[in-house]
Each structure stands twice: as C-alpha cells, then as structure tokens.
Backbone bond lengths (Angstrom), bond angles and torsions (degrees), N, CA, C in turn:
res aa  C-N    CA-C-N  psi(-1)  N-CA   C-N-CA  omega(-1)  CA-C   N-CA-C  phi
1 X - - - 1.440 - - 1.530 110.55 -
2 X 1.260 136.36 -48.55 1.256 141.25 162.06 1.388 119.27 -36.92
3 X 1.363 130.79 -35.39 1.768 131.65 167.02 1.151 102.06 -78.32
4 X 1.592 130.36 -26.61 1.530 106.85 -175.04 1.703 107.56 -70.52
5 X 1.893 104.01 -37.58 1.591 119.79 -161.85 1.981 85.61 -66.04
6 X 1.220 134.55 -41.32 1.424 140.27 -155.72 2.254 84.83 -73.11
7 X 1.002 100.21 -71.72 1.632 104.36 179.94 1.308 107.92 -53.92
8 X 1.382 148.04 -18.58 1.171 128.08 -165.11 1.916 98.61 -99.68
9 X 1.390 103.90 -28.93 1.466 122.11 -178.95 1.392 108.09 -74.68
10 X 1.685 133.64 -24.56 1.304 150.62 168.18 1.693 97.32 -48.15
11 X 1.650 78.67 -74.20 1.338 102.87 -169.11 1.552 117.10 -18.03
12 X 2.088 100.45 -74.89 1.510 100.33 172.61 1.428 118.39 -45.48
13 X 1.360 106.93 -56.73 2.018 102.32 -177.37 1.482 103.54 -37.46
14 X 1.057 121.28 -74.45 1.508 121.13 179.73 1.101 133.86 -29.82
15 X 1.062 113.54 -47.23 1.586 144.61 166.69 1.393 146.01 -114.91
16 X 1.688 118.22 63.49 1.102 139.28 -134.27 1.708 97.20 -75.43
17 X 1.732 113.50 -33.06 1.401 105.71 -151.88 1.939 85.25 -122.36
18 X 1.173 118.94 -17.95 1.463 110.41 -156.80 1.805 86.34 -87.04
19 X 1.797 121.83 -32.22 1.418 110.89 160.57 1.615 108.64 -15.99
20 X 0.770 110.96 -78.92 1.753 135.40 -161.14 1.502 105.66 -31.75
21 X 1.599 101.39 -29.29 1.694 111.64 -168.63 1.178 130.43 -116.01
22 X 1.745 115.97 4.57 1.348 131.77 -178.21 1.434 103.65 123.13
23 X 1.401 128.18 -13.51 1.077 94.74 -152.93 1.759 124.82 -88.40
24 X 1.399 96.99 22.34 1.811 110.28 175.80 1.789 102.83 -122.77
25 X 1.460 115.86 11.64 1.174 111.72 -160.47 1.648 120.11 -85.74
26 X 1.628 108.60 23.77 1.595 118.66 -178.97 1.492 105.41 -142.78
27 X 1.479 121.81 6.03 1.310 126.21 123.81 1.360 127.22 -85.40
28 X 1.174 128.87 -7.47 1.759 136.41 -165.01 2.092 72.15 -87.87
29 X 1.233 89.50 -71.21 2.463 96.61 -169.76 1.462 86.27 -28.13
30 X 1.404 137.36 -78.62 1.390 148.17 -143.03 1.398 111.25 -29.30
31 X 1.755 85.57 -57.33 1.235 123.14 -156.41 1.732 105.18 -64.50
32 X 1.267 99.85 -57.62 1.517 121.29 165.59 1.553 106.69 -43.11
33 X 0.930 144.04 -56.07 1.295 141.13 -146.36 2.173 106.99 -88.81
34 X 2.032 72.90 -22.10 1.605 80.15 -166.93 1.364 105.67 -74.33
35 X 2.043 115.83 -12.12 1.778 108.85 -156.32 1.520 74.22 -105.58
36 X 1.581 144.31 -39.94 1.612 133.09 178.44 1.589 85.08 -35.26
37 X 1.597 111.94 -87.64 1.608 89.03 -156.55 1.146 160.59 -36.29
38 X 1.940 92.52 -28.73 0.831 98.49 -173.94 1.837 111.62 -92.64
39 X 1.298 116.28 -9.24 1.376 121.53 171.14 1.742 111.94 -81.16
40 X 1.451 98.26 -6.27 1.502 96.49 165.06 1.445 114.78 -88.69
41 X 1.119 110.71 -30.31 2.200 117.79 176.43 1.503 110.98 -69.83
42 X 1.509 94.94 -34.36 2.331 104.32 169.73 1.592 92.33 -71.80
43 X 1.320 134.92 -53.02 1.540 117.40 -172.81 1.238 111.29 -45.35
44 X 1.197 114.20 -54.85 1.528 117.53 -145.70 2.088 95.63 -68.46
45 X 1.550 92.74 -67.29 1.917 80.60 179.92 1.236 117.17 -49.98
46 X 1.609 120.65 -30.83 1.487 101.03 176.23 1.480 119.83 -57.03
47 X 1.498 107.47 -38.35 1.638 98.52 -170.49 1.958 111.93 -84.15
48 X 1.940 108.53 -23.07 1.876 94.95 145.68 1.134 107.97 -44.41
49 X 0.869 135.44 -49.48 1.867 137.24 -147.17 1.717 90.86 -57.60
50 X 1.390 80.87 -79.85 1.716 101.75 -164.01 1.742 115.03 -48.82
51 X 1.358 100.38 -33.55 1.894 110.80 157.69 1.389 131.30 -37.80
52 X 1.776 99.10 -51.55 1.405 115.94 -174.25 1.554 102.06 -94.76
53 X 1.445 145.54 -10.29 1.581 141.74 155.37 1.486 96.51 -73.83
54 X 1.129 139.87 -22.78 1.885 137.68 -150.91 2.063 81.54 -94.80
55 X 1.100 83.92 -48.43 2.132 93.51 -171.32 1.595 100.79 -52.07
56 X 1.547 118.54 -63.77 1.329 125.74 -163.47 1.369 111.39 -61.74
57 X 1.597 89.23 -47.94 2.005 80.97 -173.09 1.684 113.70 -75.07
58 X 1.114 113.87 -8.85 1.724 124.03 178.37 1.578 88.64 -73.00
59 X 1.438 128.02 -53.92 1.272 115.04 -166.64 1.254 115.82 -75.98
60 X 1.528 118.38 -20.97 1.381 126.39 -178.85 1.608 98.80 -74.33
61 X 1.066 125.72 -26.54 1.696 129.87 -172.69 1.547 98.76 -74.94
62 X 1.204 112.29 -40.81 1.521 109.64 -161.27 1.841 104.06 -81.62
63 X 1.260 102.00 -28.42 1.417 111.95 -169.15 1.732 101.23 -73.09
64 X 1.299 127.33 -46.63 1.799 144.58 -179.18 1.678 90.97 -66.00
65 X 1.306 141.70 -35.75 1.291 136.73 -146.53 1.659 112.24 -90.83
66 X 2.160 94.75 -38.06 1.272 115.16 169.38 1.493 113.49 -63.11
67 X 1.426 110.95 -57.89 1.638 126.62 166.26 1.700 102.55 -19.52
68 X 1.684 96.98 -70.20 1.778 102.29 -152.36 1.435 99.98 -62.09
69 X 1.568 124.81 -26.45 1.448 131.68 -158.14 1.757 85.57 -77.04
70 X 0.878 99.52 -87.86 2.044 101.70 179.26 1.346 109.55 -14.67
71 X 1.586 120.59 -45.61 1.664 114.28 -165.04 1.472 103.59 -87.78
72 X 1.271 121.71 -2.79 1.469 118.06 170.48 1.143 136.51 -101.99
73 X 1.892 107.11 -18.46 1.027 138.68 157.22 1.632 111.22 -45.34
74 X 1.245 99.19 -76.10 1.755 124.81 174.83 1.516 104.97 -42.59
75 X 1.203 140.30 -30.83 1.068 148.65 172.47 1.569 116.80 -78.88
C-alpha cells in the first residue's frame, strides 16, 4: 500500500494540471480499494473485539446477579 500512496503522490507532483483530468485516476481506484480493505480487516476485529467484551460482561452480569440473589435470600 505505501508504493501505490508513493505513486499516486508522484503522480500529482508530476502532473500538476492533467491531475484535474484523470490523469492519476487508476491509482486514486487502487488506492481506494487498498483503504476498503483494509477498513474491512479493522471491521471485522473490531466486532471479535466487541463479541468477546459483549461475552464477559454478560457473564460478569450473571455472576453479580447470582451474588445479589444469595445476599437477599440469606436475608
């Protein structure tokens, strides 16, 4: 991904006015396709992520709920 961002940044230097007209516009796609992917590989662990905090604190809820039930019981 870094040679496409290095070529697409060429590109403009090189081509200050033809930018304007396509003429970087199949490194600009590249480029694009390269940050989708990669904001699709950040989705995915974020939502493992957020799976495995959704798991713990459900079990941490159930575990405090048993607790409070016993101490009221006992009471």
């Amino acid at each position: 991904m870094v040679q496409i961002i290095e070529q697409f940044q060429k590109c403009h230097v090189d081509h200050p006015v033809a930018k304007f007209f396509g003429e970087c516009t199949d490194l600009k796609i590249k480029l694009d396709r390269c940050f989708r992917q990669e904001k699709a590989i950040k989705r995915k662990a974020n939502f493992e992520e957020s799976k495995k905090l959704k798991e713990r604190l459900q079990a941490y809820r159930k575990e405090t709920d048993v607790k409070d039930s016993d101490v009221t019981q006992s009471l």
